[in-house]
N, C-alpha and C positions, 0 to 999 in steps of 0.2 A: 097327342103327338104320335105320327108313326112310323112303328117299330124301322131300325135300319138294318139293311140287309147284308152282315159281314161281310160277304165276300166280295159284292157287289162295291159295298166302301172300300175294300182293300184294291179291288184293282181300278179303278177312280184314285185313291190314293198313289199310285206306284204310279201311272201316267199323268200325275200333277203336275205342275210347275213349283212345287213346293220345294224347299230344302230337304236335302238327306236327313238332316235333325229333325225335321218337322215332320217328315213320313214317318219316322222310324216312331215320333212319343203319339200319332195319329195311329200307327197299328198297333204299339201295345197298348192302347186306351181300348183299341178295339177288342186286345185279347185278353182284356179285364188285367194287365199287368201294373200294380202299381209304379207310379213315377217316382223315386225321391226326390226332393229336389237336394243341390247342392250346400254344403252350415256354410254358406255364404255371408249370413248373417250372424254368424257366431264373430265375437267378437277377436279371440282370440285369433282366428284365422284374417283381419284387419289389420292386427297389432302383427301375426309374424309375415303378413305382404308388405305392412313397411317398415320392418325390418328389412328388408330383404332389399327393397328399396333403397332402403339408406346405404346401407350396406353396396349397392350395384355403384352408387354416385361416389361411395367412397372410392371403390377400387379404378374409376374414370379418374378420381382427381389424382388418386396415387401412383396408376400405370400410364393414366394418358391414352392415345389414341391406339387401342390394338387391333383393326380392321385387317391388319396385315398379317392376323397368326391365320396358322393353317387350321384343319378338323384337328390334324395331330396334336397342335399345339393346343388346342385347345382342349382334348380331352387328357390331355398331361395335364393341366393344371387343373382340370376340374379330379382327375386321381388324386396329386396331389390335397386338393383342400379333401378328399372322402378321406384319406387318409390320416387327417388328422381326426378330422370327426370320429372313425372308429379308434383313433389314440383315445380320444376326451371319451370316448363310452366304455372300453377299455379299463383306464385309470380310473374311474368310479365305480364299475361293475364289480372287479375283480379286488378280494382281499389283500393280496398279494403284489399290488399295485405297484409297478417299478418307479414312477412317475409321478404321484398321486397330484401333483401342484397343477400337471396340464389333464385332470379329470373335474369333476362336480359340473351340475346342474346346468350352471353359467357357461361352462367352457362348449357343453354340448351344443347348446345354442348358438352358442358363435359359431364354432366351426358348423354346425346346420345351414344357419343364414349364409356363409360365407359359399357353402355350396351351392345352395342355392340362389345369389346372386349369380355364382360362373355361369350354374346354364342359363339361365338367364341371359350371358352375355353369350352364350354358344347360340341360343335362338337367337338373338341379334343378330351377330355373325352371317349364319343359314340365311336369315332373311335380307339382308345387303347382297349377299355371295349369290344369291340361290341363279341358277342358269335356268336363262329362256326357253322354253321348251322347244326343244328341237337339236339345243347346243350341247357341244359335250359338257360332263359334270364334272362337280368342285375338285379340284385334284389336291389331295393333302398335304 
């Protein structure tokens, strides 16, 4: 087999037709940079996407059609759900807990999921909303 000549591959690589993802794990192979790959496979990371999941179809059946909030509205409610989550981390962290019944393990979870459901529906949103290029942008 013979030898390839980094530099020679690097700019071969940057005038490809390649994806930007695909130059970029082609030059750090080149610069001997190991890849991770993503715990894709870890189960747990399954189990909390659908959660998360469930959780996005719950707050459609419960809210209905929200296509019509703004960025504003939509990062109000994704505060509000962090907001509880740092309550639920909060009431379990601290000794001294005002609240203790909206803290434990469980509650963290939920409100995490629930977070993570909003943006979820904020990329939704971005991605229905997003303007043509060329056209003014989303106005809040």
């Amino acid at each position: 087999m013979r030898p390839i000549d980094a530099d020679f591959a690097k700019e071969r690589i940057k005038k490809s037709d390649l994806t930007s993802r695909e130059k970029i794990a082609l030059l750090l192979i080149l610069e001997d940079v190991p890849i991770l790959a993503p715990p894709c496979n870890d189960p747990l990371t399954h189990h909390a996407l659908d959660m998360v999941r469930g959780e996005r179809e719950r707050q459609c059946t419960l809210w209905g059609d929200q296509s019509g909030n703004s960025l504003f509205e939509w990062v109000s409610i994704l505060g509000e759900e962090y907001g509880e989550l740092c309550e639920a981390v909060n009431e379990t962290s601290f000794s001294n807990a005002a609240h203790p019944d909206r803290g434990g393990f469980e509650a963290i979870i939920k409100e995490a999921v629930q977070v993570a459901a909003v943006a979820v529906a904020i990329i939704e949103a971005v991605h229905r909303r997003r303007p043509e290029e060329g056209t003014p942008s989303w106005n809040c």
